[in-house]
RODO-2510 file (C-alpha; in nm, 4 decimals, decimal comma):
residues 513
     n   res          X          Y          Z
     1     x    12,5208    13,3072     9,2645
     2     x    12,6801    13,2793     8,9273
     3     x    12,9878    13,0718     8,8048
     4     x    13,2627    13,1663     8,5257
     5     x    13,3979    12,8401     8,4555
     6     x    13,3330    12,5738     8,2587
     7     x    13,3671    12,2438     8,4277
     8     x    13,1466    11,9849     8,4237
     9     x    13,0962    11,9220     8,7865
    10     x    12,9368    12,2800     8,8090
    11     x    12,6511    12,1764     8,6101
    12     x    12,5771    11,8729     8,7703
    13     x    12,5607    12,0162     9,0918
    14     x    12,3401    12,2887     8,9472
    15     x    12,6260    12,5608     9,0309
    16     x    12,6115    12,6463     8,6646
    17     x    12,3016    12,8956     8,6382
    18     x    12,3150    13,2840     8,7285
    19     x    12,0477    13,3308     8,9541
    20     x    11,9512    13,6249     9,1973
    21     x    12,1729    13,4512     9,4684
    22     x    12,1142    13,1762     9,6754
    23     x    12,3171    13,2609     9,9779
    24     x    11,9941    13,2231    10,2215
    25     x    11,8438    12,8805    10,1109
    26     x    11,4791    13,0750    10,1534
    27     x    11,3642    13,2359     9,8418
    28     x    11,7187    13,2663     9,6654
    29     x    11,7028    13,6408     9,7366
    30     x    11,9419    13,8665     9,9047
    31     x    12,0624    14,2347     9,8463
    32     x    12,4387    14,1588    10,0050
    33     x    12,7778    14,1758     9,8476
    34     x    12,9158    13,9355     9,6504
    35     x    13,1738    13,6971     9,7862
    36     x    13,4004    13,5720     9,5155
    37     x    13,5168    13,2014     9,5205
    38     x    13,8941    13,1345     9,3752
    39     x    14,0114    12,8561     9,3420
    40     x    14,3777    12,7271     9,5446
    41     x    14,4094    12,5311     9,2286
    42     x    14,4641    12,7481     8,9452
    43     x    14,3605    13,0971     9,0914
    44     x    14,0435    13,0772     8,8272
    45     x    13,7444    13,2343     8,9844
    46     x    13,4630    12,9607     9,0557
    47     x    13,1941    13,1802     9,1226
    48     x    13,0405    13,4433     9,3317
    49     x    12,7568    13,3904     9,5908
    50     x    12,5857    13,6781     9,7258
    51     x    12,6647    13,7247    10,1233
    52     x    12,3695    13,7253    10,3754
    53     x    12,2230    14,0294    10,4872
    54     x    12,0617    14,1115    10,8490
    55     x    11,7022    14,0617    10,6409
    56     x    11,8327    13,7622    10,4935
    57     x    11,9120    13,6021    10,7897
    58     x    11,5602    13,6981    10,9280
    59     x    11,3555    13,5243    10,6795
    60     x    11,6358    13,2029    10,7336
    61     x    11,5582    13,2265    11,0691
    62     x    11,1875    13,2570    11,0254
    63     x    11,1840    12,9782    10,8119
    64     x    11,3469    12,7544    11,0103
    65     x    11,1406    12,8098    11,3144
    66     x    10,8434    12,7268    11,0966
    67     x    10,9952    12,4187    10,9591
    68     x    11,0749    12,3442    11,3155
    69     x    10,7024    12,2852    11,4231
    70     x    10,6527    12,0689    11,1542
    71     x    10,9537    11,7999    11,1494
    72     x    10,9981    11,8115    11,5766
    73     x    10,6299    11,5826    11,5711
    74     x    10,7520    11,3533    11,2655
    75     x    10,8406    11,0245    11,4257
    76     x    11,2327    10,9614    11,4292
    77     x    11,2419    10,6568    11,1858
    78     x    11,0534    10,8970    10,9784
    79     x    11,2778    11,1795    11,0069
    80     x    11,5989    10,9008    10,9283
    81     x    11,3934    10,7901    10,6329
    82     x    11,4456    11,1439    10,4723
    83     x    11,8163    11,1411    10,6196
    84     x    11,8591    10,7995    10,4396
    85     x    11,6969    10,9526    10,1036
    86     x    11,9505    11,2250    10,1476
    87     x    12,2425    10,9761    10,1720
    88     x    12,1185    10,8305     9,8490
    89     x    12,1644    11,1579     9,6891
    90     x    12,4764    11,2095     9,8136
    91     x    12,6071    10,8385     9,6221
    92     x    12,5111    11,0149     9,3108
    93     x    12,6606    11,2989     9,3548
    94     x    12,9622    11,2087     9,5175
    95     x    13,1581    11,2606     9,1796
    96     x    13,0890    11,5604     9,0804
    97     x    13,0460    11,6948     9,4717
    98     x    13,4112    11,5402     9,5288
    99     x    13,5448    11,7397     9,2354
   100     x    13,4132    12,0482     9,4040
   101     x    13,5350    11,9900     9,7273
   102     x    13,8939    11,9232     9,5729
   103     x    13,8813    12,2092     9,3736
   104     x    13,7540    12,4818     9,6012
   105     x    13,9640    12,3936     9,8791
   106     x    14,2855    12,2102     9,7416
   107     x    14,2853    11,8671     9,9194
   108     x    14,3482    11,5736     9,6287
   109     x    14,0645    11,4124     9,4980
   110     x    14,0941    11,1208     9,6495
   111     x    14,0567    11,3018     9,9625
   112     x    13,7468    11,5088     9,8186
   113     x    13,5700    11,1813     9,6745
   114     x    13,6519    11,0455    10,0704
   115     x    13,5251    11,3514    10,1958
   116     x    13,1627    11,3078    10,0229
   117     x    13,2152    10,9211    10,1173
   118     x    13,2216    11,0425    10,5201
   119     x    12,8771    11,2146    10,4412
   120     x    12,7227    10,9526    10,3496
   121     x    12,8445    10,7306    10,6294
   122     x    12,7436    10,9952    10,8790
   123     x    12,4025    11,0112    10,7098
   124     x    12,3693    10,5294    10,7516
   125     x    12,4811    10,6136    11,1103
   126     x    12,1981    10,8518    11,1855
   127     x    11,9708    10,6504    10,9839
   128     x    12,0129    10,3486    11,2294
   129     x    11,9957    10,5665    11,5252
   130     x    11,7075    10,7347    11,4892
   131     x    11,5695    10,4220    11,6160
   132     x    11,7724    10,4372    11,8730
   133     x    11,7572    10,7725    12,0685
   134     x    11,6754    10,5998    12,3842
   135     x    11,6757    10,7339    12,7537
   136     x    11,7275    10,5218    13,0742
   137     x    11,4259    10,3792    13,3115
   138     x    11,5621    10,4841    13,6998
   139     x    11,4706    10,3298    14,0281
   140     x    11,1977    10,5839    14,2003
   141     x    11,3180    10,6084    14,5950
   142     x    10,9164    10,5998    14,6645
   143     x    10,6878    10,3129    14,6301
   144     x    10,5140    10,3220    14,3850
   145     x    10,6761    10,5797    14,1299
   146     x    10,8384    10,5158    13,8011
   147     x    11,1441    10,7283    13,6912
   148     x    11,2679    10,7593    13,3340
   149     x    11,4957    11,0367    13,1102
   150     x    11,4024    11,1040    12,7681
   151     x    11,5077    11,3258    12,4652
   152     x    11,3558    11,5979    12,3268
   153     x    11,4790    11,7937    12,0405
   154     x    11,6467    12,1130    12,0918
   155     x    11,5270    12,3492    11,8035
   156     x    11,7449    12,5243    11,5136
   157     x    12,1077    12,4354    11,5537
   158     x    12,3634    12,6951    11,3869
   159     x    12,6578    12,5114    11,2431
   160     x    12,9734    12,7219    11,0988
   161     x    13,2350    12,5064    10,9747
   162     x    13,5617    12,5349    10,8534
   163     x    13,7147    12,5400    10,5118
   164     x    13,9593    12,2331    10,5626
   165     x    13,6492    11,9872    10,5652
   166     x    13,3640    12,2438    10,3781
   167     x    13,1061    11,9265    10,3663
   168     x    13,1612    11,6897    10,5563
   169     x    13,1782    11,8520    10,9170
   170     x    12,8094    11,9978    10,8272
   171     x    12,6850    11,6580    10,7607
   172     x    12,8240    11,5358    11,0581
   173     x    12,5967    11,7527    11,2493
   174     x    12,3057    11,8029    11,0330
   175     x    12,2720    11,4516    10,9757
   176     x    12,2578    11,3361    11,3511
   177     x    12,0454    11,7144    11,4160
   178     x    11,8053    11,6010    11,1567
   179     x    11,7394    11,3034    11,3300
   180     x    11,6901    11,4137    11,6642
   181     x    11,4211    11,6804    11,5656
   182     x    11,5829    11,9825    11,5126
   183     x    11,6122    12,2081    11,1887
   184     x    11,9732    12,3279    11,1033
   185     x    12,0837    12,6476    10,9595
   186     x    12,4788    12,6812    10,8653
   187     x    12,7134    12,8900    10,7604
   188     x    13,0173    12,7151    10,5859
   189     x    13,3405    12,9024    10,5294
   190     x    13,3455    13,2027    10,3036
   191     x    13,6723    13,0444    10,1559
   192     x    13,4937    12,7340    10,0000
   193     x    13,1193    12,9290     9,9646
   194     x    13,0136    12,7035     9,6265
   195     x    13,0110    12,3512     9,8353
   196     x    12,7683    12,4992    10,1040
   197     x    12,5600    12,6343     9,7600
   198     x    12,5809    12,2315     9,5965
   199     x    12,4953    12,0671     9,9538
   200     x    12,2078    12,3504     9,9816
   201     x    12,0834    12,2228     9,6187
   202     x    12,0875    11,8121     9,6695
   203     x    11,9317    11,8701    10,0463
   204     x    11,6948    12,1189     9,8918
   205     x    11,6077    11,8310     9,6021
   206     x    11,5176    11,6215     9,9105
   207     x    11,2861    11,8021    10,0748
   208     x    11,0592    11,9277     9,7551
   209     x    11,0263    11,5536     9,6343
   210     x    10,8957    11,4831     9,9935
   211     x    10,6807    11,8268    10,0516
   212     x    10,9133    11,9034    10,3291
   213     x    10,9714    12,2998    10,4258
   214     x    11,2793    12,4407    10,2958
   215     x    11,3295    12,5452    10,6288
   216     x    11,4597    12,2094    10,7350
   217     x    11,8236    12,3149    10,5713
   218     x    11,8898    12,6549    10,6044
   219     x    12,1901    12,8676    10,4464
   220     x    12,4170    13,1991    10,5294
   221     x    12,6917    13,2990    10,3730
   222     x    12,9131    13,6061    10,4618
   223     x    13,2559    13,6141    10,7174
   224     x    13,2406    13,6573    11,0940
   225     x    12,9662    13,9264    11,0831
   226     x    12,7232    13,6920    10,9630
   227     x    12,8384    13,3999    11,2131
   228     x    12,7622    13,6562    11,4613
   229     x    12,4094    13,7250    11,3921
   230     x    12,3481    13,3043    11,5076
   231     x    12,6029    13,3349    11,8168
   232     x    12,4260    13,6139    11,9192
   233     x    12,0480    13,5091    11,8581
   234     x    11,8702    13,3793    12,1210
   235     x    11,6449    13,1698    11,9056
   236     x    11,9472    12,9385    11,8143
   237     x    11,9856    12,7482    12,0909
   238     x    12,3083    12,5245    11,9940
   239     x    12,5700    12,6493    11,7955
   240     x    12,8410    12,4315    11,6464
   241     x    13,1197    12,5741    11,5494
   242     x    13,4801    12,4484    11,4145
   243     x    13,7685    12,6459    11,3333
   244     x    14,0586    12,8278    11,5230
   245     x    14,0906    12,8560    11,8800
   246     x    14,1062    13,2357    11,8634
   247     x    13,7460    13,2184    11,7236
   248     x    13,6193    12,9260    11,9660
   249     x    13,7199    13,1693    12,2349
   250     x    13,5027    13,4229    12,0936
   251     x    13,2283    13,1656    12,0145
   252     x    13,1790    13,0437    12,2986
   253     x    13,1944    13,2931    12,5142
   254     x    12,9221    13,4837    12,3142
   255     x    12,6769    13,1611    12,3233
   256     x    12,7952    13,1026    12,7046
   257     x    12,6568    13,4681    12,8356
   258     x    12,3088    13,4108    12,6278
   259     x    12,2884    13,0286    12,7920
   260     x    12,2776    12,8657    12,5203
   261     x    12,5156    12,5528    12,4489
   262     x    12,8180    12,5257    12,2215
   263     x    12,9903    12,2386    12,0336
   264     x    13,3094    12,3190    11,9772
   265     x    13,5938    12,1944    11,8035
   266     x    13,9007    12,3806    11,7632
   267     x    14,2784    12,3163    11,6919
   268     x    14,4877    12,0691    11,6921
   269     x    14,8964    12,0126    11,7422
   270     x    14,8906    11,6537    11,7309
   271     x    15,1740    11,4483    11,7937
   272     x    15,3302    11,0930    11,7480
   273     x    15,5197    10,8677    11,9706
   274     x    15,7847    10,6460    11,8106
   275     x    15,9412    10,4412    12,1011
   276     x    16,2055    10,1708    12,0149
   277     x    15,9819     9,9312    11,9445
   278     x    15,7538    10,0668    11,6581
   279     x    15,7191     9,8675    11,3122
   280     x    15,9140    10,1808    11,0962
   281     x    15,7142    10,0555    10,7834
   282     x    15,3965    10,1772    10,9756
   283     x    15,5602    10,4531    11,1424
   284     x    15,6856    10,6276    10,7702
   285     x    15,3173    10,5936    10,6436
   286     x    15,1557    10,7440    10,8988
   287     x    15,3615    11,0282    10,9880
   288     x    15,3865    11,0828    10,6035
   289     x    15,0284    11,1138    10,5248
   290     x    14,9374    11,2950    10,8987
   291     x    15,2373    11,5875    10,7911
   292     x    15,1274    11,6676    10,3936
   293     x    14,7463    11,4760    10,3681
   294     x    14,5382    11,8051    10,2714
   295     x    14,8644    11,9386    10,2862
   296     x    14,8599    11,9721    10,6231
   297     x    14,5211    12,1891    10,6965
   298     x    14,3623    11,8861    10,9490
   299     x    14,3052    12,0035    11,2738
   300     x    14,4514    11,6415    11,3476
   301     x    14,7446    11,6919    11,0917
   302     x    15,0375    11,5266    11,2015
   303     x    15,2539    11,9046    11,4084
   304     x    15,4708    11,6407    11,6085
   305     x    15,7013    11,3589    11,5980
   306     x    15,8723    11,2409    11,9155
   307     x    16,0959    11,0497    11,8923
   308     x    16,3181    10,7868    12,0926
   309     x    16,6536    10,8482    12,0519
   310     x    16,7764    10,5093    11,9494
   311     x    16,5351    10,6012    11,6938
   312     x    16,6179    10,9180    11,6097
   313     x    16,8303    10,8782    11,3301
   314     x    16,6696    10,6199    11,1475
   315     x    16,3177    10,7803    11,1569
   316     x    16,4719    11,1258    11,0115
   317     x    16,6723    10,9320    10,7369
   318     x    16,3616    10,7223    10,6361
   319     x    16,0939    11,0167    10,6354
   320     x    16,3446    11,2671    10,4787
   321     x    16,3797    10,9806    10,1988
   322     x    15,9880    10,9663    10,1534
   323     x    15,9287    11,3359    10,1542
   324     x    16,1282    11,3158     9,8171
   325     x    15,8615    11,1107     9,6326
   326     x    15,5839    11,3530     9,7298
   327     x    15,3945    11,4638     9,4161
   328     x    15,2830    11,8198     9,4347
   329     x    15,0632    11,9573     9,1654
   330     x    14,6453    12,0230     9,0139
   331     x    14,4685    11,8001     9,3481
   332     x    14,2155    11,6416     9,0507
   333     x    14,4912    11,4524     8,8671
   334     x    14,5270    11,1323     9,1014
   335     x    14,8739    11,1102     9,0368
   336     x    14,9389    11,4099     9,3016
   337     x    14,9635    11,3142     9,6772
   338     x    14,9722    11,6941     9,7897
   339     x    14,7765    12,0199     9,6335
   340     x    14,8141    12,3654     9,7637
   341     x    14,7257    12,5960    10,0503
   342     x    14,3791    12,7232    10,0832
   343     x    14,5139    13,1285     9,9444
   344     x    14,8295    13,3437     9,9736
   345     x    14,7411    13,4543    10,3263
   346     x    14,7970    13,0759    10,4246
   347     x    15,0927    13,0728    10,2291
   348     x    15,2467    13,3668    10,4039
   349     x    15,2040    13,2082    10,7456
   350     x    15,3590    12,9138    10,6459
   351     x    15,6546    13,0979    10,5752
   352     x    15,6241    13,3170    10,8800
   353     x    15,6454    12,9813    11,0857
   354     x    15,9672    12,8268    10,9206
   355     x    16,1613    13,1442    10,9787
   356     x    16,0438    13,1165    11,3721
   357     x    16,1373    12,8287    11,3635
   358     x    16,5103    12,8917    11,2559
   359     x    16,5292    13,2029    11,4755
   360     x    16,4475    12,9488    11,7750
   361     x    16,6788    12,7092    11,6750
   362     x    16,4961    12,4895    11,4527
   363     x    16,7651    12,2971    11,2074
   364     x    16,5985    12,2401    10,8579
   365     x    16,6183    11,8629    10,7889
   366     x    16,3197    11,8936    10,4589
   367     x    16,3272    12,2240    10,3375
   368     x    16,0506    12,4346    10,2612
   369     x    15,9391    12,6916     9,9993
   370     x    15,6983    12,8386     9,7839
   371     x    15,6705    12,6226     9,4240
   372     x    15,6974    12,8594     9,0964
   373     x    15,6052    12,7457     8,7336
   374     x    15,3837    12,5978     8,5002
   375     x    15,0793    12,4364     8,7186
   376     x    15,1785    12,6865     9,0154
   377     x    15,0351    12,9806     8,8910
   378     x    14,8182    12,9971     9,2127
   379     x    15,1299    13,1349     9,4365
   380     x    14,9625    12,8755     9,6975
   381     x    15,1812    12,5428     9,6357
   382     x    15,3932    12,4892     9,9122
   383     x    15,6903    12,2014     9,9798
   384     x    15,6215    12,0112    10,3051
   385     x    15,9077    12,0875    10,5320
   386     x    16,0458    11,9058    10,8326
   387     x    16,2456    12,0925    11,0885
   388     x    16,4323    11,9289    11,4274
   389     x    16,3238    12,1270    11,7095
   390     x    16,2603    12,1217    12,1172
   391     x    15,8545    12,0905    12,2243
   392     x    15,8953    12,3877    12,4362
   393     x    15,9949    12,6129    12,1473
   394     x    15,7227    12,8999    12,0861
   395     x    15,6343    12,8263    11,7031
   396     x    15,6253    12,4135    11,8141
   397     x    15,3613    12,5335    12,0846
   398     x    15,1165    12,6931    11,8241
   399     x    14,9115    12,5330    11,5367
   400     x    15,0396    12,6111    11,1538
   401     x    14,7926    12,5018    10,9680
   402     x    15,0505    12,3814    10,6607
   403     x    15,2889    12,0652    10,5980
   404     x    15,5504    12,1667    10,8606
   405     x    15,6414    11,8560    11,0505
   406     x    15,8687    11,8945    11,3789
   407     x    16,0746    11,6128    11,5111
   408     x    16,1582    11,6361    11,8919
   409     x    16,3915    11,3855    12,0691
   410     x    16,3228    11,1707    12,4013
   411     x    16,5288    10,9658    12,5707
   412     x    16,4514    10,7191    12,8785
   413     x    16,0602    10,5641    12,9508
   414     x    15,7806    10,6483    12,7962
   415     x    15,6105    10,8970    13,0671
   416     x    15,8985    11,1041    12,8944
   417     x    15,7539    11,1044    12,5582
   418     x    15,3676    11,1203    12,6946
   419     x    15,4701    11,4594    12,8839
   420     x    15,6305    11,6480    12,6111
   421     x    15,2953    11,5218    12,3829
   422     x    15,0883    11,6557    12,6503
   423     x    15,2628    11,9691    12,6830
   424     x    15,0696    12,1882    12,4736
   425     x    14,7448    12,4063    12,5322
   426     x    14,5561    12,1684    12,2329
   427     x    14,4022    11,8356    12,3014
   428     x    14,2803    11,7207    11,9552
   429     x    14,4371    11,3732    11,8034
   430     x    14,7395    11,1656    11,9558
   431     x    14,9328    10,8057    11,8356
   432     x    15,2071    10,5764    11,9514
   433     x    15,3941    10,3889    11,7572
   434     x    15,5100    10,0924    11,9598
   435     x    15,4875     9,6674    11,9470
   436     x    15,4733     9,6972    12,3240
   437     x    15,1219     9,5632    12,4489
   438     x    15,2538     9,7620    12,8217
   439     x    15,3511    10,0539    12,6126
   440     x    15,0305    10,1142    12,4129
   441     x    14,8022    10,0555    12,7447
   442     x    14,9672    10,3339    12,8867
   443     x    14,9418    10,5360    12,6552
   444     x    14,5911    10,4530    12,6611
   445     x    14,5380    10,5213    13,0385
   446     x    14,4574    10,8047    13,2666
   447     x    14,8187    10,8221    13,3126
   448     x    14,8973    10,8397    12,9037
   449     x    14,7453    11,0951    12,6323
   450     x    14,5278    11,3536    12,7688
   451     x    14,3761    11,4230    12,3529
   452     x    14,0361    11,3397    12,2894
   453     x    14,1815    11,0687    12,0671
   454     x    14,4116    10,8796    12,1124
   455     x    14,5572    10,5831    11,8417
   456     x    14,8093    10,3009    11,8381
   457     x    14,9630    10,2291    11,5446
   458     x    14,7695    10,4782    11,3119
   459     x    14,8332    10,7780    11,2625
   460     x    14,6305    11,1269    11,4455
   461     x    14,5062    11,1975    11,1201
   462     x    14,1913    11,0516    10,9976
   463     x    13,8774    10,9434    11,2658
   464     x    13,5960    10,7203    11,1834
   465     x    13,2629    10,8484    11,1858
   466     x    13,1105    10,5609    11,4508
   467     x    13,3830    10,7348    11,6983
   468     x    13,3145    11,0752    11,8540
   469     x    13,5263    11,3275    11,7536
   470     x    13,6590    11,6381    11,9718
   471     x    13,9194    11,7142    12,2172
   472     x    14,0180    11,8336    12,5042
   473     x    14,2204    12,1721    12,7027
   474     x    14,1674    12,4616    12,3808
   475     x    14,0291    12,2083    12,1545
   476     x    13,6885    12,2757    12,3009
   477     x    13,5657    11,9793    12,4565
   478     x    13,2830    11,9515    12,2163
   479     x    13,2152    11,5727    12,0601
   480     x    13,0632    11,5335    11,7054
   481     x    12,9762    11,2417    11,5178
   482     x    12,9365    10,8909    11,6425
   483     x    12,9084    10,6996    12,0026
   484     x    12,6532    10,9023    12,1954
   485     x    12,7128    11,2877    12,0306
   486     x    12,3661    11,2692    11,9122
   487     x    12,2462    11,3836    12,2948
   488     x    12,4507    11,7633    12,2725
   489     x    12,1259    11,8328    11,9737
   490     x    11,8332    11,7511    12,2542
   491     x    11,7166    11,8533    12,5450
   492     x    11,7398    11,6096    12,8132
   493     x    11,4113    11,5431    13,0430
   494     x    11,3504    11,3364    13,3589
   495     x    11,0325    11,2340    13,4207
   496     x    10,9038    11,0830    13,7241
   497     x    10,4712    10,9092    13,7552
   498     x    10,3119    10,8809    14,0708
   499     x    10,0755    10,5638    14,0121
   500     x     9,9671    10,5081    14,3656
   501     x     9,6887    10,6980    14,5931
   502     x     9,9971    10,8841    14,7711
   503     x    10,2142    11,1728    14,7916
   504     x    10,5383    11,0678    14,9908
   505     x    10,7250    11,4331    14,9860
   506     x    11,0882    11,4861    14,9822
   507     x    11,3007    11,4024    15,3150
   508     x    10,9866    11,2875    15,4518
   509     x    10,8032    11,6366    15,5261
   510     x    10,4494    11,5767    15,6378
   511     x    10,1553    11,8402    15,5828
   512     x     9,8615    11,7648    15,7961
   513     x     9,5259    11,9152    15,7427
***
């Protein structure tokens, strides 16, 4: 891996040297191409990190298994204690890891800096429950008998991840994996390669100062091919994977014909209910930031607005209004609210979209458009844009992953707006708006969102870590994070003891002798 430019953050995170390459996390060796990192910002080249080879991924593999024998018999607590130690490492580096994360992919650095902070909550969540991975104690149907479920861990979990969140989606499985037992080996996007190389580095840090094997955190780097060698490979027994639902199809089914188990969490088109009795100072806010925060590349990014028509008007003329004091420039100067696109090929299917749009009868309320200039050099700055369309139009079906907002129009009760939000193939993130307490509970109910979340007077964009997180329909159906996620990285076991001088069989079958 080697670097060209000259920021501090770099060095700190130990991105600075030229080494061999450390795509593989086991020896910092490998023979495969180089993968260039640009950054959205400025178009400068970060750095290059060598991709991962089929021998590569061998000795990663290898190496984890290893590791594996070693940290599955280390008690839980113990196992959080190095998870906690990790955290800690993370607070010190959230700076200069925050930097990184707003550089390489774009998102403003207050989202980057909040980005780090998530890791570190993930990593005090996991700490606490690895005390905490119980099972239940059951009623035996025979006298005498005692009947419990337990946890046991799984083995080496394969994570790929998306570039939208580059950190923080690892951490949200590695740290609760950890903690349950199992080793971890990941493969972050080749679009933001350098923040799987710095999270490598601080994890790697971790384990030398407490004579754990490397093998614990593992690393790949490469496109498709080299998520493929994991999906395929028997010896990975979980894969988690997030990213589009074109490549959750292919996941999945891959993992699904080798029995193994996938975690997966796939797009979004998220919408908003604003009924006629929302608070519009809330409403503005959080459609604002849900439509342009990481400038619109959430899988819960704010696709949808619908809209009661009393409130139609008001809502356009009030959002329309805001999207005029959007800053759009370099994500590290705080002053900006919106940086760019992850590369060019986003950029071109952002503009795709808005010209589907049009031809389907879309009317242009924001207009969109490529920015030009001094601090645009890039070619990936984009204006957010808000069209009026109708939820059944073709392009208002899909997921654009870019700061198009659509506003759609309802008109009588509620179960109006909930069917139009529910009319689409994803399941991801969901809100209402309202000051109704009848309103918001059903929304709420079987009869209301049918997301995976579901919010009332926040915004879809945005999920706390002590929540699970998933969706439903082509979202996946997988859960990460908080509540009881931690179970999808073990192997459950019942267990049943016979402490009397008896066999009672099943259904009463006798054997005489």
């Amino acid at each position: 891996m080697e670097t060209t430019m000259q920021l501090d953050f770099l060095t700190q995170l130990g991105l600075k040297e030229i080494n061999e390459g450390t795509s593989t996390g086991v020896n910092n060796f490998s023979n495969g191409e180089l993968i260039e990192s640009y950054s959205p910002v400025d178009g400068k080249l970060i750095g290059k990190v060598k991709a991962t080879t089929k021998d590569d991924y061998e000795r990663v593999i290898k190496a984890a298994e290893e590791a594996y024998k070693d940290w599955k018999i280390v008690p839980s607590p113990k196992r959080g204690e190095i998870v906690r130690q990790f955290g800690e490492k993370l607070r010190e580096f959230k700076e200069p890891l925050g930097k990184l994360v707003s550089y390489e992919m774009g998102k403003s650095l207050q989202e980057g800096y909040g980005e780090v902070q998530e890791m570190i909550d993930i990593c005090d969540f996991a700490v606490g429950l690895s005390r905490q991975l119980n099972g239940s104690t059951l009623h035996s149907e025979r006298p005498l008998h005692r009947m419990y479920d337990q946890y046991h861990p799984i083995g080496v979990v394969g994570i790929i991840s998306a570039f939208n969140f580059p950190v923080a989606v690892w951490a949200w499985n590695t740290a609760l994996a950890w903690i349950c037992g199992d080793v971890c080996v990941w493969k972050p996007s080749e679009k933001a390669p350098m923040c799987g190389v710095a999270c490598q580095n601080i994890m790697a840090e971790v384990l030398r100062e407490n004579d754990l094997p490397e093998g614990i955190c593992g690393l790949i780097n490469g496109d498709y091919k080299v998520g493929e060698m994991m999906t395929q490979d028997k010896r990975v027994p979980l894969i988690s994977a997030t990213g589009s639902t074109r490549m959750g199809r292919i996941v999945g089914a891959t993992v699904a014909e080798r029995f193994g188990k996938s975690l997966l969490e796939l797009g979004g088109n998220n919408a908003i209910i604003i009924t006629p009795s929302a608070d519009m100072e809330i409403t503005v806010v959080g459609a604002l930031f849900g439509a342009v925060g990481t400038a619109g590349q959430r899988c819960t990014s704010t696709r949808r607005l619908i809209i009661h028509d009393s409130m139609y008007e008001t809502v356009k003329e009030k959002l329309a209004g805001a999207y005029k004091q959007i800053k759009i420039g370099n994500p590290l100067d705080e002053n900006n609210h919106m940086g760019p696109l992850i590369d060019k090929d986003s950029v071109k299917t952002y503009l795709a979209a808005i010209e589907k749009a049009k031809a389907q009868g879309g009317k242009v309320v924001v207009e969109g458009g490529v920015l030009e200039g001094e601090g645009y050099e890039s070619g990936c700055y984009v204006k957010p844009c808000i069209i009026e369309a109708e939820n059944e139009m073709e392009i208002v079906q899909s997921e654009t992953f870019a700061p198009i907002l659509y506003l759609i129009k309802y008109s009588g009760e509620l179960e109006n707006a909930i069917e139009q939000q529910n009319n689409v193939v994803q399941g991801l993130s969901s809100s209402i708006m309202t000051n109704s307490m009848r309103e918001s509970e059903l929304f709420l109910s079987h009869k209301g969102s049918d997301c995976g979340i579901a919010n009332v007077n926040i915004g879809t964009s945005g999920a706390e870590i002590g929540g699970a997180f998933g969706g439903e329909k082509e979202t996946g159906g997988g859960r990460e994070s908080g509540s009881d996620a931690w179970k999808i990285y073990m192997r459950r076991q019942t267990n049943t003891i016979n402490y009397s001088t008896e066999l009672p069989l099943a259904q009463g079958i006798k054997f005489e002798f």
